[in-house]
Backbone as a printed PyTorch tensor [residue, N CA C, xyz], in Angstrom:
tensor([[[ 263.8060,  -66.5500,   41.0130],
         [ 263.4290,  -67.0360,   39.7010],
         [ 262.1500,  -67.8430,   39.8220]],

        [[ 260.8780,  -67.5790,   38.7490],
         [ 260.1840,  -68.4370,   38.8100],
         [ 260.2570,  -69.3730,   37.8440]],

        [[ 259.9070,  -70.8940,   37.8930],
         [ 260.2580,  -71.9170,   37.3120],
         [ 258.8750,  -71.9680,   36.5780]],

        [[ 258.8740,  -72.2610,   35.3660],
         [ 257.7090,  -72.7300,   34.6550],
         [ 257.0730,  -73.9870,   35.1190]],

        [[ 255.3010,  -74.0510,   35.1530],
         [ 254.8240,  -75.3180,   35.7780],
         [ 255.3060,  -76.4500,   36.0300]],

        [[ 255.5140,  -77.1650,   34.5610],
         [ 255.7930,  -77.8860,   34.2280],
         [ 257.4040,  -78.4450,   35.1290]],

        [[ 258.0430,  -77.5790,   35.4250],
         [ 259.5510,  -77.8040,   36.0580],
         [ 259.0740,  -77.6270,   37.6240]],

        [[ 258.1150,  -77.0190,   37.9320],
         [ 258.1200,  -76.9220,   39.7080],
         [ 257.7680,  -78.1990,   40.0140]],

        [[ 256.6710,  -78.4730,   38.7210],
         [ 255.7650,  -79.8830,   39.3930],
         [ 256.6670,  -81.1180,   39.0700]],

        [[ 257.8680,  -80.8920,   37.9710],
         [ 258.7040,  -81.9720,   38.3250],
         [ 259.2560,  -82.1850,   39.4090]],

        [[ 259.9150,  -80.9720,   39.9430],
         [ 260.5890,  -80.4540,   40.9170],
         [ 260.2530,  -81.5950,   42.2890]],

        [[ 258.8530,  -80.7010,   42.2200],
         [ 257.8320,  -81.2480,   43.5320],
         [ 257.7680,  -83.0640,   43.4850]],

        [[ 257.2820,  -83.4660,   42.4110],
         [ 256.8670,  -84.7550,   42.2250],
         [ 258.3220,  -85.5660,   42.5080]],

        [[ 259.4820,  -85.1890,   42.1890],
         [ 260.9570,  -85.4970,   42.4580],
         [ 261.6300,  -85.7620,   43.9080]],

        [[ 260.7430,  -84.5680,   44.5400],
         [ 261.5730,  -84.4400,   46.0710],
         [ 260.6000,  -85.1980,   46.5410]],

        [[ 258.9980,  -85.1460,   46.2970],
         [ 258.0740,  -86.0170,   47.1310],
         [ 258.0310,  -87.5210,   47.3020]],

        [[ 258.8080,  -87.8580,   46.0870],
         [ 259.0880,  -89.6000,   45.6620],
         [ 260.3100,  -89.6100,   46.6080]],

        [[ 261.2290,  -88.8850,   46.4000],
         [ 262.6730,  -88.7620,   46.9500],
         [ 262.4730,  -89.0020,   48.6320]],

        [[ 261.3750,  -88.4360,   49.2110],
         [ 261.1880,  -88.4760,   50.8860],
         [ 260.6460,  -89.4500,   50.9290]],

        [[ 259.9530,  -90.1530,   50.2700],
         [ 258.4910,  -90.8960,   50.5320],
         [ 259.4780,  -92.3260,   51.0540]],

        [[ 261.2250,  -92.0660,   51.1940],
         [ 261.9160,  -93.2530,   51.2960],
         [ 261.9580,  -93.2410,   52.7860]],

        [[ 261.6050,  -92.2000,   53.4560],
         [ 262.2620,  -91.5920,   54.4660],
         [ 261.3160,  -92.9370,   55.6040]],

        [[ 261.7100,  -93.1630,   56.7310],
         [ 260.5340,  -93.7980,   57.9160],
         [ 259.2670,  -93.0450,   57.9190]],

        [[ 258.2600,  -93.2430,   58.2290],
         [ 257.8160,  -94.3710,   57.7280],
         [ 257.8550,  -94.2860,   55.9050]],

        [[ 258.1820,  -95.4540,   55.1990],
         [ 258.1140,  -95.7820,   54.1120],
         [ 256.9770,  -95.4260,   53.2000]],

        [[ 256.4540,  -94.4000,   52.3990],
         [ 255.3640,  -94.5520,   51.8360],
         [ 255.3130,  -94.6340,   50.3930]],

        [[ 255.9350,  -96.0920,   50.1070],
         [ 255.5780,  -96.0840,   48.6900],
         [ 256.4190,  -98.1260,   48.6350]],

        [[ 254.9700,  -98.3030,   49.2460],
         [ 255.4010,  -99.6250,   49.2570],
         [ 254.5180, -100.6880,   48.3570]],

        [[ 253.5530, -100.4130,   47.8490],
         [ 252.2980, -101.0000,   47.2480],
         [ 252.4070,  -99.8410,   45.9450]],

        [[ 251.2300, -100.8680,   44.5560],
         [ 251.0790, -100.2020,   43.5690],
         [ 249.8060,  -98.9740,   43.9430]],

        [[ 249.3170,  -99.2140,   45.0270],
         [ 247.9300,  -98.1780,   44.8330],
         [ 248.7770,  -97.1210,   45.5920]],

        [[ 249.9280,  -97.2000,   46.1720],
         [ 250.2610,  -95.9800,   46.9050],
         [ 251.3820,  -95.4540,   45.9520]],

        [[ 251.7570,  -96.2940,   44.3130],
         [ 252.0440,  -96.1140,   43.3470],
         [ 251.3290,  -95.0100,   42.1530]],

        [[ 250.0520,  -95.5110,   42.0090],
         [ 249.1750,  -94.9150,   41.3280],
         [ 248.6520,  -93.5700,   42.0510]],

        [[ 248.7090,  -93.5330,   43.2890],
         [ 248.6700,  -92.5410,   43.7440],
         [ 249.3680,  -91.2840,   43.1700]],

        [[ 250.6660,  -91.4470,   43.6460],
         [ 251.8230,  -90.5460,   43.0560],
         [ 251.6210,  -90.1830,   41.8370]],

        [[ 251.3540,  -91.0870,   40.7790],
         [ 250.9650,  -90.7800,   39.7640],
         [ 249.7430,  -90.0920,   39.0260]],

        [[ 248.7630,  -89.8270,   40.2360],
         [ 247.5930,  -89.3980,   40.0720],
         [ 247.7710,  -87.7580,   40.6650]],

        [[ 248.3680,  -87.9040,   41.8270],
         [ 248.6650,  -86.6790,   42.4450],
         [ 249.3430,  -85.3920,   41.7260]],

        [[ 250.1530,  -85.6570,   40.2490],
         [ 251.2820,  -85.2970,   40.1980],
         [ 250.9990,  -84.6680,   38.6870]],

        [[ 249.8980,  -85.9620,   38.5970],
         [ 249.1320,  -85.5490,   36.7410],
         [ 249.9910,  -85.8710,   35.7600]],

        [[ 250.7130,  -87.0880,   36.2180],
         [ 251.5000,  -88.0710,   35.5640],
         [ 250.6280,  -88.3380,   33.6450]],

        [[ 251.0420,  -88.3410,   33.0620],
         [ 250.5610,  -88.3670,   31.3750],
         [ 250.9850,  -90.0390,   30.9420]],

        [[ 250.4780,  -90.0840,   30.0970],
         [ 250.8250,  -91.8640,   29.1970],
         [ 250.2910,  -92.9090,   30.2470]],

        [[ 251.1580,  -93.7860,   29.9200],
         [ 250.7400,  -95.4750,   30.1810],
         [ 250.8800,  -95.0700,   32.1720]],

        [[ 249.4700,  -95.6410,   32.6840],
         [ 249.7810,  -95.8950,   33.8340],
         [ 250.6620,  -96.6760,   34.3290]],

        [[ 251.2840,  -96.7270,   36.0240],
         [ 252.2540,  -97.7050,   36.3690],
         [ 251.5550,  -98.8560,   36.5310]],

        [[ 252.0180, -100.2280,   36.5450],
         [ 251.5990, -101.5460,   37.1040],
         [ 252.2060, -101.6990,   38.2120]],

        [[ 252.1520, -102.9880,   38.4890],
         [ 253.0970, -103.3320,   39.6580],
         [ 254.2530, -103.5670,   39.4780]],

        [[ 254.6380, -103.8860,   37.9300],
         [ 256.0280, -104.3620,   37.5230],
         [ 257.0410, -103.2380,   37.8280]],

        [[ 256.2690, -101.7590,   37.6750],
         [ 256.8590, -100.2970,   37.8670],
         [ 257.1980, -100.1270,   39.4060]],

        [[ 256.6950, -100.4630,   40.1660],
         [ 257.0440, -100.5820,   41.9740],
         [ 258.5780, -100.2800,   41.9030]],

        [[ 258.9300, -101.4560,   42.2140],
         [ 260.7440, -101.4910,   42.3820],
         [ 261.6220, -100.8430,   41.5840]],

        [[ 261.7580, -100.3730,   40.2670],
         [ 261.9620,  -99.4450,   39.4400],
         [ 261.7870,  -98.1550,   40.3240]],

        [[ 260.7300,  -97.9280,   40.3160],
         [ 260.5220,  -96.4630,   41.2510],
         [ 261.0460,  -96.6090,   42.3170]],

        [[ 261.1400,  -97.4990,   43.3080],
         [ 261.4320,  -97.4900,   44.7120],
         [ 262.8020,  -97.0660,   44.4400]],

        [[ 263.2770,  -97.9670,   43.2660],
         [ 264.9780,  -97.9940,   43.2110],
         [ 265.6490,  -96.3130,   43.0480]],

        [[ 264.8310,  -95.3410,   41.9800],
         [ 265.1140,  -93.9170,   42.0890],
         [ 265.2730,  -93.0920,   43.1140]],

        [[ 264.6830,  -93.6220,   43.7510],
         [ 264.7750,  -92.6450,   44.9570],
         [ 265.4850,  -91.9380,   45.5940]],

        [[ 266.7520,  -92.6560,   46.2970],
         [ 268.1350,  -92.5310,   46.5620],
         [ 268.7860,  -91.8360,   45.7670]],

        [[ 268.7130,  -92.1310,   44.0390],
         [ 269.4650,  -91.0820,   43.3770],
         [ 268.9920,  -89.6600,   43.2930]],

        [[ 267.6830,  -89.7110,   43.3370],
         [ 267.0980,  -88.1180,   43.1450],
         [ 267.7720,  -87.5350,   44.1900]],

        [[ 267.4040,  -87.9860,   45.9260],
         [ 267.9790,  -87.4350,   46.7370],
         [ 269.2600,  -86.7460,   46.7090]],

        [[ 270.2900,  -87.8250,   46.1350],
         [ 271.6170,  -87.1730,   46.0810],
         [ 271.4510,  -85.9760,   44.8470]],

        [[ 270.9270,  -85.9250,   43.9860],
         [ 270.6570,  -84.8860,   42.7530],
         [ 270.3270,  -84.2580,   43.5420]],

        [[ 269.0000,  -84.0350,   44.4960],
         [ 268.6320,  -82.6850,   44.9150],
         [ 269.6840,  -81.8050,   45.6990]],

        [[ 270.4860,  -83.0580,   46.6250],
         [ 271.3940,  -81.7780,   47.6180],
         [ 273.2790,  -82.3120,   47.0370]],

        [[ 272.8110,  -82.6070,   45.4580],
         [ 274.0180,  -82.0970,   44.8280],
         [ 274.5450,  -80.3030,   44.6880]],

        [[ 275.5690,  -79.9560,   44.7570],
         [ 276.2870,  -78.7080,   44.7510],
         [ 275.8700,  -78.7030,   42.9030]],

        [[ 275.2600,  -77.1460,   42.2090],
         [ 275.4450,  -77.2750,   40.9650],
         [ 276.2540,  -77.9520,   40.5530]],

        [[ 277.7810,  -77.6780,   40.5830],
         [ 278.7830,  -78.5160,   39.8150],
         [ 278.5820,  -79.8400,   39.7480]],

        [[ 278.2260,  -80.3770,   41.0100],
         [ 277.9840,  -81.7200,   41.1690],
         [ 276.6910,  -82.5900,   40.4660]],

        [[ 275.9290,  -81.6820,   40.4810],
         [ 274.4040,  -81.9260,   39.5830],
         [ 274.5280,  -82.0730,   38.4860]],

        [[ 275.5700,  -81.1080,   37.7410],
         [ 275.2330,  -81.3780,   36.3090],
         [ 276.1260,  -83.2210,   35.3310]],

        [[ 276.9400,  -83.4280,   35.7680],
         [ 276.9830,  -84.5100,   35.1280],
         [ 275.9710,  -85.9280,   36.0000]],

        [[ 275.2010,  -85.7520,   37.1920],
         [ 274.1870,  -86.7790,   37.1770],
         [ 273.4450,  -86.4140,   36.1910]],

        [[ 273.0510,  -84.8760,   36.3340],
         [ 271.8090,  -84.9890,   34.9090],
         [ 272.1780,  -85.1810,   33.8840]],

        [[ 273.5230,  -84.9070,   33.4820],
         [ 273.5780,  -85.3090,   32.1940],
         [ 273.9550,  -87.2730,   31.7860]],

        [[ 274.2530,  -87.9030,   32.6660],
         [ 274.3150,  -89.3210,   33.1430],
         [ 272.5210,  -89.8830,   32.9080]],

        [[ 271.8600,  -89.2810,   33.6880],
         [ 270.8230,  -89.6040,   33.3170],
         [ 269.6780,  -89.5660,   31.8350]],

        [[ 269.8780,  -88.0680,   31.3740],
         [ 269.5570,  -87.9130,   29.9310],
         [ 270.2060,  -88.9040,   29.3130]],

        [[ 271.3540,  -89.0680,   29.1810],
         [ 272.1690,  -90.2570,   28.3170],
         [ 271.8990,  -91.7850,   28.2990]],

        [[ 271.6470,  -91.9810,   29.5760],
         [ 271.1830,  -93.2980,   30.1070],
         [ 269.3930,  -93.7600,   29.7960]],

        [[ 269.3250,  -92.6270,   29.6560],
         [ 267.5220,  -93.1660,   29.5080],
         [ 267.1270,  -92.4770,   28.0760]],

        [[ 268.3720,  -92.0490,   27.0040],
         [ 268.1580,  -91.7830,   25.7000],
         [ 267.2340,  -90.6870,   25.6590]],

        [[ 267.3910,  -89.4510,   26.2670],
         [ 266.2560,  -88.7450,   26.4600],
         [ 266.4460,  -87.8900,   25.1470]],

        [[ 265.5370,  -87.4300,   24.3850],
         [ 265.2780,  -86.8000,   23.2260],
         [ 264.0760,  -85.7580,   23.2260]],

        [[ 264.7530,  -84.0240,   23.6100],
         [ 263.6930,  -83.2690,   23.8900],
         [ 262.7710,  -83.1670,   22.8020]],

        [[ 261.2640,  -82.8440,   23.0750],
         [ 260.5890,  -82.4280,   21.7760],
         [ 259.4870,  -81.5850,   22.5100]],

        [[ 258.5620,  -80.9010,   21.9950],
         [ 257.6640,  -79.9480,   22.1760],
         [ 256.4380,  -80.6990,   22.2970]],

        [[ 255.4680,  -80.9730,   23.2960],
         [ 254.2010,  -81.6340,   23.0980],
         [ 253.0280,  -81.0990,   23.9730]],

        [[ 251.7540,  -80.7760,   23.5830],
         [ 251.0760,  -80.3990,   23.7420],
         [ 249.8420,  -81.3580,   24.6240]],

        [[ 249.2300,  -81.2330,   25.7310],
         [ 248.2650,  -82.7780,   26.2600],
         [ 247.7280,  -81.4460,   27.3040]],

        [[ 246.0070,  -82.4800,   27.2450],
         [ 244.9260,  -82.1220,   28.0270],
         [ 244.9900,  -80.2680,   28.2690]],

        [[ 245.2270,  -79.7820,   29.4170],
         [ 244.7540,  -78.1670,   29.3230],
         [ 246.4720,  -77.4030,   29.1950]],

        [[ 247.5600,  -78.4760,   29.3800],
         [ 248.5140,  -77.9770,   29.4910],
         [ 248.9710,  -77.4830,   27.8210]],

        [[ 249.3830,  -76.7010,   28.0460],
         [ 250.2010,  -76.0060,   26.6660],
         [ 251.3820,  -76.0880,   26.4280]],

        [[ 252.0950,  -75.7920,   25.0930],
         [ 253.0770,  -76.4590,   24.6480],
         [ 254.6660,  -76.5660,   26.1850]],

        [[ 255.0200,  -77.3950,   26.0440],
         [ 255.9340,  -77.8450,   27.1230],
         [ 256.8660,  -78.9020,   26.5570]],

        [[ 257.8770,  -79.2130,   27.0670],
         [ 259.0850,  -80.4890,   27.1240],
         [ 258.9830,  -81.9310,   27.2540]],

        [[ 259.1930,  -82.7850,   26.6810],
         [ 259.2510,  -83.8620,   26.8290],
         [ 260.2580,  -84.4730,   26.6380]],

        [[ 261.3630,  -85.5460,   27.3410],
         [ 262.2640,  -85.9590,   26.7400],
         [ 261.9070,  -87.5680,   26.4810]],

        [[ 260.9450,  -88.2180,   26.9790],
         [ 260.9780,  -89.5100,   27.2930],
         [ 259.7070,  -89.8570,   26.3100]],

        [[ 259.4470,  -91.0340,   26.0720],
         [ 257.9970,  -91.7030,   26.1400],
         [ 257.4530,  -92.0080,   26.6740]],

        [[ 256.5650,  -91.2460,   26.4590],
         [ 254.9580,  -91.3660,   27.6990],
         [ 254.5270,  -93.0260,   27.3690]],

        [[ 254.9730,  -93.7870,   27.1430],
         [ 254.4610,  -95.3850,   27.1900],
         [ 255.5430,  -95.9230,   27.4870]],

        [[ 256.6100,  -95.7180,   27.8730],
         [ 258.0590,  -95.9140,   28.5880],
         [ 258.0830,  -96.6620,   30.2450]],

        [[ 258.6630,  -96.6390,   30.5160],
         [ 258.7120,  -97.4300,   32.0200],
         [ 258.4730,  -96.2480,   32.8150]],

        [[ 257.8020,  -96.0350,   34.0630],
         [ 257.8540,  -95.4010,   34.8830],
         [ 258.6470,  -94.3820,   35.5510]],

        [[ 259.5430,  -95.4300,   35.6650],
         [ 260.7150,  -94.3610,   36.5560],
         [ 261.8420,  -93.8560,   35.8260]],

        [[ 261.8740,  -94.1470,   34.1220],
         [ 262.3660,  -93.6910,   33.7430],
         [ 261.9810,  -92.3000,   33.0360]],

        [[ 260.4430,  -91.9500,   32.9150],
         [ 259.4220,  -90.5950,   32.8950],
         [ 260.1340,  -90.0130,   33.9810]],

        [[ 259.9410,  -90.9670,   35.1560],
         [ 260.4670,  -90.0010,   36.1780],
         [ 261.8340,  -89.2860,   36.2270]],

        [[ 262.9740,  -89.9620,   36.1510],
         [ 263.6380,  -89.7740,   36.0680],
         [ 264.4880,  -88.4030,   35.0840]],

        [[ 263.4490,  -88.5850,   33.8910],
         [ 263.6510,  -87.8760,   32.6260],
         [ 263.2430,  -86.2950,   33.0660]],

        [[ 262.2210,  -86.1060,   33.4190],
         [ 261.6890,  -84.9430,   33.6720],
         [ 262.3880,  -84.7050,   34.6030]],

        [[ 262.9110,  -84.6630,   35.6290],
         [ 263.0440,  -84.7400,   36.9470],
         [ 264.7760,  -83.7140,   36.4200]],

        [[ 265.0420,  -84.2820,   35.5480],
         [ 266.7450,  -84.2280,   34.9830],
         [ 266.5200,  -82.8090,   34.1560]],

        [[ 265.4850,  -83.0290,   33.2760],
         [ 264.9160,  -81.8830,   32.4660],
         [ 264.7340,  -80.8050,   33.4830]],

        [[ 263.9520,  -80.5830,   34.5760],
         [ 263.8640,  -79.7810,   35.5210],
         [ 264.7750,  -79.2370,   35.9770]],

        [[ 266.2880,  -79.9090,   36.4880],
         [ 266.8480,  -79.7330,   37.1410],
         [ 267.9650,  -78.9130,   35.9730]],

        [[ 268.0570,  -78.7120,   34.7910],
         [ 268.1570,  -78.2840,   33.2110],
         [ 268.3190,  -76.9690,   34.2920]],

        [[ 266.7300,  -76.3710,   34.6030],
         [ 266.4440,  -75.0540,   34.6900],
         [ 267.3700,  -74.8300,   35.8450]],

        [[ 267.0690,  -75.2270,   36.9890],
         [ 267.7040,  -74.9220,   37.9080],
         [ 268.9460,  -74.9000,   38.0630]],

        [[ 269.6020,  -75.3610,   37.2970],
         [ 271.5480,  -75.0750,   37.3120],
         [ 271.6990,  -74.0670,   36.2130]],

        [[ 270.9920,  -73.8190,   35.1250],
         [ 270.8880,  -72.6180,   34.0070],
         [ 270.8080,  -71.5470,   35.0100]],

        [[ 269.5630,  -71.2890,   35.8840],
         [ 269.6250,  -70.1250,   37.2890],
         [ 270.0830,  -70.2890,   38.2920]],

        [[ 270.9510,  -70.8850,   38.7020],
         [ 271.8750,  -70.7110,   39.3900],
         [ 270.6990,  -71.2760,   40.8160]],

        [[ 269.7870,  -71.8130,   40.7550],
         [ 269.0860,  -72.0690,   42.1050],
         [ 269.3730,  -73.4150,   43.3190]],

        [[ 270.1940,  -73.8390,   42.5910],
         [ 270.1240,  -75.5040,   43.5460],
         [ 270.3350,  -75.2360,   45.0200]],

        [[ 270.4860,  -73.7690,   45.1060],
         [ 269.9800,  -73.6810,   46.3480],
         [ 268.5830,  -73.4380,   47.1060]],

        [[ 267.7950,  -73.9200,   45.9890],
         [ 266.5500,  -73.7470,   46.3010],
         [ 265.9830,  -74.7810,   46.8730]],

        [[ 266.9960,  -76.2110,   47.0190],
         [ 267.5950,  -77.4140,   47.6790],
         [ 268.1670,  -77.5290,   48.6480]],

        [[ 267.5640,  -78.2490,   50.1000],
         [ 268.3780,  -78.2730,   51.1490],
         [ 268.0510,  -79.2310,   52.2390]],

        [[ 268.8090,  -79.5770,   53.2830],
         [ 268.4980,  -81.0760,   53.6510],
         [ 266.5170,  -79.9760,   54.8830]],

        [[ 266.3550,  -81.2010,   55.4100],
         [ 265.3800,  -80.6940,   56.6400],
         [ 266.2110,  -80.0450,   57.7430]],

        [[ 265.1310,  -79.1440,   58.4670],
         [ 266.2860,  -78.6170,   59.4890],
         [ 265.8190,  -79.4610,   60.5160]],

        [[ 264.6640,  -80.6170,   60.8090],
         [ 264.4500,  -81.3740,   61.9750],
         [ 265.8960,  -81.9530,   62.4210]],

        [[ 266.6160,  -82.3700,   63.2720],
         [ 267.8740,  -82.6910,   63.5860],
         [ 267.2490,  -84.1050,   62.7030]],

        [[ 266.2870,  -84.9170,   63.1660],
         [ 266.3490,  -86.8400,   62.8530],
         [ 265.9060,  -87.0980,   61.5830]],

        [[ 265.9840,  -85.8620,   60.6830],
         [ 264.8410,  -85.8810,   59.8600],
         [ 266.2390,  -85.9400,   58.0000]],

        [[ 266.0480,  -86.7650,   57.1690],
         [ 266.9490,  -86.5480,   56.4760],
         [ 266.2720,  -86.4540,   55.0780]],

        [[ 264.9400,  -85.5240,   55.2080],
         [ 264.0940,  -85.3130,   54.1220],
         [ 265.1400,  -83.6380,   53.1830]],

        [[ 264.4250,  -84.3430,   51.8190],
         [ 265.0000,  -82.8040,   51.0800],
         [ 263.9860,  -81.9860,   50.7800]],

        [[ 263.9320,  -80.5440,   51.2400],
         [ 263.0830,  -79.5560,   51.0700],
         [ 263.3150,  -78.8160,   50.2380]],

        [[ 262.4120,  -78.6290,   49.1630],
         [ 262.0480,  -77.5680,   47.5890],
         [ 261.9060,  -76.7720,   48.4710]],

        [[ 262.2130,  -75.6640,   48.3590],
         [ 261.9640,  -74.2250,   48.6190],
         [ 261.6980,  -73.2020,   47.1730]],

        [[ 260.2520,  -73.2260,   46.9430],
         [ 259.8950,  -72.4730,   45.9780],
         [ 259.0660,  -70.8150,   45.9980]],

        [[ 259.5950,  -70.8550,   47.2510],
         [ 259.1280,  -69.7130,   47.9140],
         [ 259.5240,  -68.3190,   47.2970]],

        [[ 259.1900,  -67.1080,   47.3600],
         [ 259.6810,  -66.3340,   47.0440],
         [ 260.6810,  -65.1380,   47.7800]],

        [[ 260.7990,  -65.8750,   49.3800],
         [ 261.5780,  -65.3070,   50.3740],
         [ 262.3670,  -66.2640,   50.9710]],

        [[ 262.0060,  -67.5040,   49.8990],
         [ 263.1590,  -68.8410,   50.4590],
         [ 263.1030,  -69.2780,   52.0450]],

        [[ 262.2100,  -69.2190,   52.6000],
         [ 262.2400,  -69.6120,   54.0940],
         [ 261.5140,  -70.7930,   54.7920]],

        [[ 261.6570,  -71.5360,   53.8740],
         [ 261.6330,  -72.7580,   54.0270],
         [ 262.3970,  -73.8120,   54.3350]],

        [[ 261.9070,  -74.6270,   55.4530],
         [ 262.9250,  -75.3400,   56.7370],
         [ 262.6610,  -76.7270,   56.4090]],

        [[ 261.4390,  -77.0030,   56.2380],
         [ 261.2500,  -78.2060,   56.8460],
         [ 260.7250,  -79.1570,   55.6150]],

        [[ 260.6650,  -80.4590,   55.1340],
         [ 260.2400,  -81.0690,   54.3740],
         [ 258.5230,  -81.6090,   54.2260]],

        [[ 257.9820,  -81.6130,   55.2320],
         [ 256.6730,  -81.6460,   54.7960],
         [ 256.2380,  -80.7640,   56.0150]],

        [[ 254.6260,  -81.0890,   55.9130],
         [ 254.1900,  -80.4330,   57.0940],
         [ 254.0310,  -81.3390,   58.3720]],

        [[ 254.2440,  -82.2810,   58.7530],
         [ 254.5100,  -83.1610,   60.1190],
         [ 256.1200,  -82.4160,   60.4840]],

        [[ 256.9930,  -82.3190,   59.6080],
         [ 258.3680,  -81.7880,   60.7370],
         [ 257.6810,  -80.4460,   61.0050]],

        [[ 256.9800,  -79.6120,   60.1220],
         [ 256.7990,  -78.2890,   60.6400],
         [ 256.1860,  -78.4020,   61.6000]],

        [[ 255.1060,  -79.0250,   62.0700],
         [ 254.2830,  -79.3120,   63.0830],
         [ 255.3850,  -79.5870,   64.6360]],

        [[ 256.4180,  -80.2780,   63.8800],
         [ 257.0960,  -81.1420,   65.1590],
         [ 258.1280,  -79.9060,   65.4330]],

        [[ 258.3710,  -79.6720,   64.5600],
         [ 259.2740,  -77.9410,   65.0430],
         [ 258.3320,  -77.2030,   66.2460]],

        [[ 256.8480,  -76.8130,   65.3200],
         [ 256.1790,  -76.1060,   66.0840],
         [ 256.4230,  -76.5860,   68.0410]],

        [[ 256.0440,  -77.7490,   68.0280],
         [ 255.3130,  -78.2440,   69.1410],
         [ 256.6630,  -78.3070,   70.3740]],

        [[ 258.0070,  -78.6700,   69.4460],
         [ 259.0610,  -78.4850,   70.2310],
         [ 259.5380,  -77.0790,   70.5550]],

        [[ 259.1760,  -76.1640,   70.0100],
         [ 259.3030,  -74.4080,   69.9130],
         [ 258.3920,  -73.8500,   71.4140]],

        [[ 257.4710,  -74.7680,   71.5100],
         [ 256.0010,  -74.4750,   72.2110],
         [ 256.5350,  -75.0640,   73.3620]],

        [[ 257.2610,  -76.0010,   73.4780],
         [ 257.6880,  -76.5620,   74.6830],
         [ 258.7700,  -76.2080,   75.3840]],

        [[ 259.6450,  -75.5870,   74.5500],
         [ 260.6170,  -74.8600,   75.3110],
         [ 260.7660,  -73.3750,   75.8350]],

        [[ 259.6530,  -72.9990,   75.1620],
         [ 258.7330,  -71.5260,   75.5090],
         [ 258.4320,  -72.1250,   77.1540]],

        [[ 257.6940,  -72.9020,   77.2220],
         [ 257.0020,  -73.2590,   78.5940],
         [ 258.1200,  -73.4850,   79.4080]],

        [[ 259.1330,  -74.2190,   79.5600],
         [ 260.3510,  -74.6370,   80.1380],
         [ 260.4710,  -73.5500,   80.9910]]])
């Protein structure tokens, strides 16, 4: 199944906040805040610093959402729509074309995040994909990997475990 933009890049922006908890920590400051938000093409009120800990605090839950079992996914998302009053509507911004919104774009941070993130995950239990969700295969590694592939063969959560796969693959070749 392919996921419409708008849902991959939640998707993506979801699992990337979701790891960024992982050692080393990367999302400890507002500029490595605004980042995320720049990276991701975040819409409305930028974050401040007041938004930091809010976001930091999501994190943990996305994780468990991502390598929830469908069954198990759907009442977080629906916990979350409820909790953050989400109200879909149709809205149109910059080159993107008409698309979903449940939240206010002048709203708190992590609750945008959160909102979309839930909205996304809408699609993915409608197609049956949450297995498109799965932990890292590094043994030390307890990142969650999107697999948006179209042959699903995707292992690893960023590209440093793939690297570290590689290099351990390379070394036991030599052995």
């Amino acid at each position: 199944m392919t996921f419409a933009n708008d849902t991959a890049e939640a998707l993506e922006s979801g699992v990337f906040l979701s790891n960024s908890e992982l050692e080393p920590d990367t999302l400890t400051t507002l500029d490595d805040l605004l980042e995320f938000f720049e990276r991701f093409e975040y819409t409305g009120r930028r974050p401040t610093a007041a938004d930091l800990e809010p976001v930091r605090a999501i994190r943990t839950p996305l994780r468990e959402l991502f390598l929830a079992s469908r069954d198990q996914a759907v009442p977080l998302v629906n916990r979350i729509l409820a909790e953050q009053h989400a109200v879909p509507r149709l809205v149109r911004h910059g080159d993107i074309d008409w698309h979903i919104h449940a939240t206010d774009e002048q709203g708190p941070f992590h609750a945008r995040i959160l909102v979309e993130t839930a909205m996304a995950m809408i699609d993915v239990i409608r197609g049956h994909e949450t297995q498109r969700f799965s932990r890292c295969a590094m043994e030390d590694c307890e990142g969650v990997v999107l697999d948006l592939s179209r042959n699903r063969s995707r292992k690893y959560c960023t590209v440093t475990c793939t690297n570290r796969a590689a290099q351990a693959a390379f070394r036991a070749r030599q052995d």
